[in-house]
C-alpha positions, 0 to 999 in steps of 0.5 A: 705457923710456919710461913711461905718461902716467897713471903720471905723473899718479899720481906727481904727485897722490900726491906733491904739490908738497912733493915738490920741497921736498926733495931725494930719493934713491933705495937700491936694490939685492938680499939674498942668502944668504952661503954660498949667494948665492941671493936672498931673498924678502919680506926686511925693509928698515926705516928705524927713525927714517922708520918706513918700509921695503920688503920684496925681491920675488920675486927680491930686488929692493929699491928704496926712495926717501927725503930726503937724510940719514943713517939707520940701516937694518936688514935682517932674514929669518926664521931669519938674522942681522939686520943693523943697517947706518949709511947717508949717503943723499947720492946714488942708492945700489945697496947689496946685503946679504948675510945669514948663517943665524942658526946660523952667525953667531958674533957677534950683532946685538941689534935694539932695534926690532923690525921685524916690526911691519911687517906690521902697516902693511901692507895684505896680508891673508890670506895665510899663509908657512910657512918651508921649515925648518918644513914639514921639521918638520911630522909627517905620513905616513910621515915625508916632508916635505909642502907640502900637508900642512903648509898643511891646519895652517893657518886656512881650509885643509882637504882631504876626509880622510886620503889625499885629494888637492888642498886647499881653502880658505875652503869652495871646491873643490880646482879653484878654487886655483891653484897655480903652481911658478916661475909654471907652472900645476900641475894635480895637486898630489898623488903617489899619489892625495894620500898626498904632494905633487909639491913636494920641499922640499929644492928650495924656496925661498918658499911663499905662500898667498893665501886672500883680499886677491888681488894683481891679478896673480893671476887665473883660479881664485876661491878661493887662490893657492899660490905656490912658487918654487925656489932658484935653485942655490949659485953660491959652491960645490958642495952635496949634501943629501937623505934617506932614508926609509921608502918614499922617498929624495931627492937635491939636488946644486948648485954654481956653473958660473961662481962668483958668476955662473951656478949650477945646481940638480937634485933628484930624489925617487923612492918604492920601497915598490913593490919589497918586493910581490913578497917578500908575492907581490903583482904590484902596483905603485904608485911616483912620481919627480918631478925638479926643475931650475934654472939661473940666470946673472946676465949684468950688474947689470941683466940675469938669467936664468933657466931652471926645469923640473919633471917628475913621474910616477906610477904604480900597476898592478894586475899588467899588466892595467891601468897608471894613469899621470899626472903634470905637466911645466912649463917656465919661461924667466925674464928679470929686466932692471932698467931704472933704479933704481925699475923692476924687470921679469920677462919669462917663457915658460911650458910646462904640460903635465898627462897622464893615461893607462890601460892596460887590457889585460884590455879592449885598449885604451889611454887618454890625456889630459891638458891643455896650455898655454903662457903669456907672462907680462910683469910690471914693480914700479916703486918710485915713492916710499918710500909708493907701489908700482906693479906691472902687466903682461899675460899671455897662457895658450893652452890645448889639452884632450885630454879622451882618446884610446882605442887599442886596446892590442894586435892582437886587441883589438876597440877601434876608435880614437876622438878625443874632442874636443879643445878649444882657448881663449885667456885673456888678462889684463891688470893694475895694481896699486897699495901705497899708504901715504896716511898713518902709520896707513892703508895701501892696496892696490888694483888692477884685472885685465882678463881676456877668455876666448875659446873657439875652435873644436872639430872637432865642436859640437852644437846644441840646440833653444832652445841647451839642452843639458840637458831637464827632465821635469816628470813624473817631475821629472828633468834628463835629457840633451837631444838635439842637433838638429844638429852643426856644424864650426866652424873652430879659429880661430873663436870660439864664446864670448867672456868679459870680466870686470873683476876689481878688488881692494882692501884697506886696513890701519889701523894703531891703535898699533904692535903692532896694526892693523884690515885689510879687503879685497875681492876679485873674481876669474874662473875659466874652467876648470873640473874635472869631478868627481863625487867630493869629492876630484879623481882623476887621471881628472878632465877639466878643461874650458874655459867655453864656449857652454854653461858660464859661467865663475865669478865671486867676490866675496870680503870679509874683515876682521880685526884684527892684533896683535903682543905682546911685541915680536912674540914673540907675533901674533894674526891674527882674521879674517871673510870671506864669499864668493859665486861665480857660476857654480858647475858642478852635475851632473844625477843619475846624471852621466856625467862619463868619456869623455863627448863632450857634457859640457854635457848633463849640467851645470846651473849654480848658484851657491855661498857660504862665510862663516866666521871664522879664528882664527890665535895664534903663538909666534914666538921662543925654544925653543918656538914653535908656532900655534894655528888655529881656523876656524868657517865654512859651505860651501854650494851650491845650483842652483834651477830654471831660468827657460827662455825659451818655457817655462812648466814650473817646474823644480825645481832639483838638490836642490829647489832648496835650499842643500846642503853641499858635501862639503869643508864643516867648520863646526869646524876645529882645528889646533895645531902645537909645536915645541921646541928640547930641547937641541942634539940633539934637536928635538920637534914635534907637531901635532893635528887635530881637524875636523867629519865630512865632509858625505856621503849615508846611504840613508834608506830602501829598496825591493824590485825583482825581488829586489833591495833598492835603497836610496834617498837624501834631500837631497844631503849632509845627513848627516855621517861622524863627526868627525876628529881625530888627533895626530902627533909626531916627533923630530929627532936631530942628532949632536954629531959633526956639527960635526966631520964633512963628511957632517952628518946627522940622524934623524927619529923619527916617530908618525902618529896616535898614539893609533891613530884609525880615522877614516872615509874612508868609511860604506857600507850593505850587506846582510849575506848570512847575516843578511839585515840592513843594516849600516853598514861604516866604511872607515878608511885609516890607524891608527897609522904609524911612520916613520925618515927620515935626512937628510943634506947635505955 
């Protein structure tokens, strides 16, 4: 292949001339897990006596140069043995480790240098990895092991309460997180409006949440990144695993199709707490089932593929007058080809599709919509030198909104059948991104993204005077719809709008000893798309749509710092950080917003801006029988949309909420969050989390009114008053029978206690009047008390 002239350039000014005073070679190769051979993601490297090393990729890979000479190795992964390996660097090496889970290894390797501390040279920073075997542990809801739920334990992460769906991070909104599954986009994290996850454990492999210090590989949502990768499927021998619990079962089968070489892996998830309504003569049904596959084939030593697909469904009915049904199906094809020892390249094919639909018979008609893209994503690593890493690609995302089609359901309905207008958009993005070690103490990351955003053209776009869809009324001092003064056709290849940005990133790592170390970084990114909704938790019949004429995209500027220690040998780490963060852009809507079936968005969107700011606070018990965090995040959400400054006009508009900044409704000024785990013994294992979080930003009436008859409350500033605070504590139990040993089937019980002290949090506060006194009253609406749950857990 051959290779850019600027990276050339780099590699020369990088290395100097003291580069050719040594003969260098090069040890590559992957880590995989004995028994199953799946590969390893973020598995340690280390040369003890260089203090350097190199972790595998999202396949891995591993590739590092160093001089000619004899080095002892250690190789070392969360929750597996390490292995401590003598090697004479003599020539150009592939070495694959394999490595064993720590409870299956009979004898152990004692590691005198403890190579966590290479995290703490490292300039990465906010980012968070929760290991697989401790989401399984986590207590949440009705005793399913949940992704998201797992994350809210960690700093800077929330959600807007019991039952609600998407998270969000660092004071952004639930749309401004991209979530990727095998690097497909997921537009609905959640099953049954967010009482679970779509993501199935027992299928996962690695999971990383970046809340700042953004790869420049990321792009195209300006608050995190939740990056999941499934196993990739045992190609030594053929494994079943699943659970069944309270209101849902899972099932995993995977085995090899060729052994050592092609494997396959199929999970399915399904609730049935459905089935038991019509016992309590109740007609209404609300299920999901979700399915995971992957199919992998390594076709030389240079050469693997890879084919992953996710579907998922849900559905809720209120007996066969209306059906609600939505879900996400994505795709993935994958090829891995290594082009030398230092070069390591990922070619992806990418199909999302989100849909969403109603059936509405007591009405007649039928609705669906939904969101499709397909992504071409090339990406290359090239491991330069032991103290430079370069990655850099493209990626190409086409976009079809369906923002809903109306059917009638049946041949005596009235409903006439209507198209709302689809929109079409193409995000293009190119990127470079460079790991830098200049020194023994100071580490840098630091890259650029190119995206350019074109939004193509629609059957039907209406034109407003001055290019103003939205009116101010300086009397009444209200934004109000404008009226279009024309409708054009544009044609579907044209471009109505046009978006570059320059998205550059950095962040460095100075090392201060060997346990301890101060990091910082910034971060801009661009988001184009854009969910609409009015409520502070997304619902499955909020409409995304694409920036555009009327709607720009939104911009970031994240800064973070933080200090980094490890204490006693790792066994303990803090990780203190400080961030703030701005956003351009940031869509408002008008009050009284129609936001559903609404052919003409833009006459009711004003754009603003945004900020957060806060400090996280994460301790951690790392090793022995009890391990556990602590996580404290202090921090501020704020929002605001002055009025605006309109060319030929000289009305002074107000602004939403007179202009002023305003709390989001995810904004949390105190969030604590404390996780234990604790080994008993060799049968029982105990966990237990508690939440405690500052009452979520809502509107109380603040007086009243009296209009033919009827009592109309009003309302003050946007957001100014608060629901009491949330706090609760969970437990659980995990009983692992001695027999187990002896057995094919092993299995296990896991006894669990949702809000155990029985808190009725509020969901909600609503003001009625009371029919019998005529007095006002305050109604708390609480969703869950205490819940007990049994899930049993098997795999043979």
């Amino acid at each position: 292949m051959k290779k850019p002239i600027w990276l050339f350039l780099l590699v020369f000014l990088f290395n100097g001339p003291l580069s050719f005073s040594q003969q260098k070679y090069t040890l590559s190769g992957s880590v995989t897990e004995e028994n199953s051979n799946e590969t390893l993601i973020g598995v340690t490297i280390a040369f003890p006596s260089l203090n350097t090393g190199v972790t595998t990729n999202e396949y891995g890979f591993y590739s590092i140069t160093l001089p000619e000479g004899e080095y002892q190795v250690i190789v070392s992964y969360l929750g597996f043995k390490s292995i401590v390996q003598n090697i004479s660097l003599t020539q150009d090496q592939k070495v694959d480790f394999k490595l064993s889970e720590e409870a299956e290894q009979l004898q152990e390797v004692v590691v005198t240098e403890n190579v966590e501390r290479m995290d703490i040279r490292k300039p990465q920073m906010s980012v968070n990895t929760l290991s697989v075997g401790t989401i399984k542990k986590i207590p949440v809801i009705l005793g399913e092991a949940d992704v998201i739920k797992s994350i809210l334990l960690l700093p800077g992460v929330t959600n807007a309460g019991e039952g609600a769906s998407g998270f969000n991070v660092r004071g952004g909104s639930a749309d401004q997180n991209l979530i990727l599954l095998d690097e497909a986009i997921i537009f609905n994290s959640s099953h049954l409006f967010g009482f679970f996850s779509v993501f199935n454990p027992d299928a996962i492999k690695d999971i990383k949440l970046y809340k700042g210090g953004i790869p420049a590989r990321y792009g195209g949502r300006v608050s995190s990144v939740l990056d999941i990768f499934q196993k990739e499927g045992n190609s030594n021998e053929f494994k079943i695993n699943g659970g069944i619990g309270a209101v849902a079962s899972r099932l995993l089968a995977e085995g090899p199709i060729k052994k050592g070489k092609a494997a396959f892996l199929v999970g399915g998830r399904a609730s049935y707490a459905h089935l038991f309504l019509p016992l309590f003569d109740v007609d209404n049904t609300a299920y999901f089932y979700d399915l995971n596959t992957k199919f992998n084939y390594k076709v030389n030593d240079k050469n693997n593929i890879f084919l992953s697909g996710y579907f998922g469904r849900d559905v809720f009915g209120i007996s066969d007058s209306f059906v609600n049904t939505y879900g996400n199906a994505v795709g993935n094809f994958r090829w891995n080809h290594l082009f030398s020892d230092k070069l390591f390249s990922n070619l992806s094919l990418i199909y999302s599709d989100y849909y969403y639909g109603l059936k509405l018979d007591f009405v007649g008609f039928n609705w669906n919509s939904g969101i499709q893209n397909f992504n071409l994503k090339y990406d290359l690593k090239h491991y330069v030198n032991d103290k430079l890493q370069v990655n850099y690609g493209i990626n190409n995302i086409y976009y079809q909104f369906n923002p809903g089609k109306i059917e009638p359901s049946n041949t005596n309905s009235g409903i006439v059948e209507e198209q709302l207008i689809q929109k079409y958009a193409n995000e293009f993005a190119a990127y470079v991104d460079f790991e830098h070690r200049l020194t023994s103490n100071l580490s840098l990351g630091y890259g650029l993204r190119f995206s350019y955003f074109n939004r193509l053209g629609q059957d039907e776009l209406n034109v407003y005077t001055n290019d103003n869809p939205v009116d101010y009324d300086p009397i009444l001092l209200i934004y109000k719809e404008a009226s279009p003064i024309d409708v054009i056709n544009p044609e579907k290849g044209k471009s109505l709008a046009s978006y570059t940005n320059f998205e550059p990133r950095a962040s460095l790592s100075y090392t201060l000893n060997d346990n301890s170390s101060i990091k910082a970084s910034y971060t801009r990114l661009a988001q184009y798309l854009h969910l609409l909704s009015n409520t502070s938790s997304p619902t499955p019949l909020d409409v995304w749509t694409p920036s555009g004429p009327f709607i720009k995209p939104q911009l970031l500027d994240q800064y973070a710092l933080g200090y980094f220690r490890n204490f006693k040998d790792a066994t303990y780490s803090m990780e203190t950080e400080i961030f703030y963060k701005g956003v351009q852009n940031r869509i408002d809507y008008i009050d009284g917003a129609n936001l559903i079936a609404n052919n003409a968005i833009e006459q009711v969107i004003l754009n603003g801006e945004a900020r957060a700011y806060g400090l996280e606070l994460l301790l951690r018990k790392n090793e022995g029988k009890f391990q556990g965090w602590l996580a404290y995040t202090l921090s501020k959400s704020e929002q605001r949309t002055p009025g605006r400054s309109l060319p030929l006009s000289n009305v002074t508009e107000t602004g939403i909420n007179f202009g002023e900044w305003y709390n989001t409704p995810y904004d949390k000024t105190h969030d604590i969050s404390i996780y234990a785990s604790y080994d008993l013994n060799d049968k029982w294992n105990l966990n237990a989390n508690f939440v405690y979080q500052t009452g979520q930003p809502t509107n109380y009436p603040i007086g009243q009114y009296e209009f033919q008859g009827l009592t109309v409350p009003y309302y003050g500033a946007r957001n100014k008053e608060r629901l009491p605070a949330y706090n609760r504590l969970d437990i659980s139990a995990t009983l692992t029978p001695k027999k187990n040993k002896n057995k094919k089937i092993k299995g296990e019980w896991v006894f669990s206690l949702y809000n155990v002290y029985n808190k009725k949090n509020a969901a909600s506060i609503n003001f009625r009047r009371n029919d019998d006194t005529g007095a006002n009253e305050a109604v708390r609406t609480s969703i869950f008390g205490i819940v007990p749950a049994v899930t049993y857990n098997f795999k043979l």
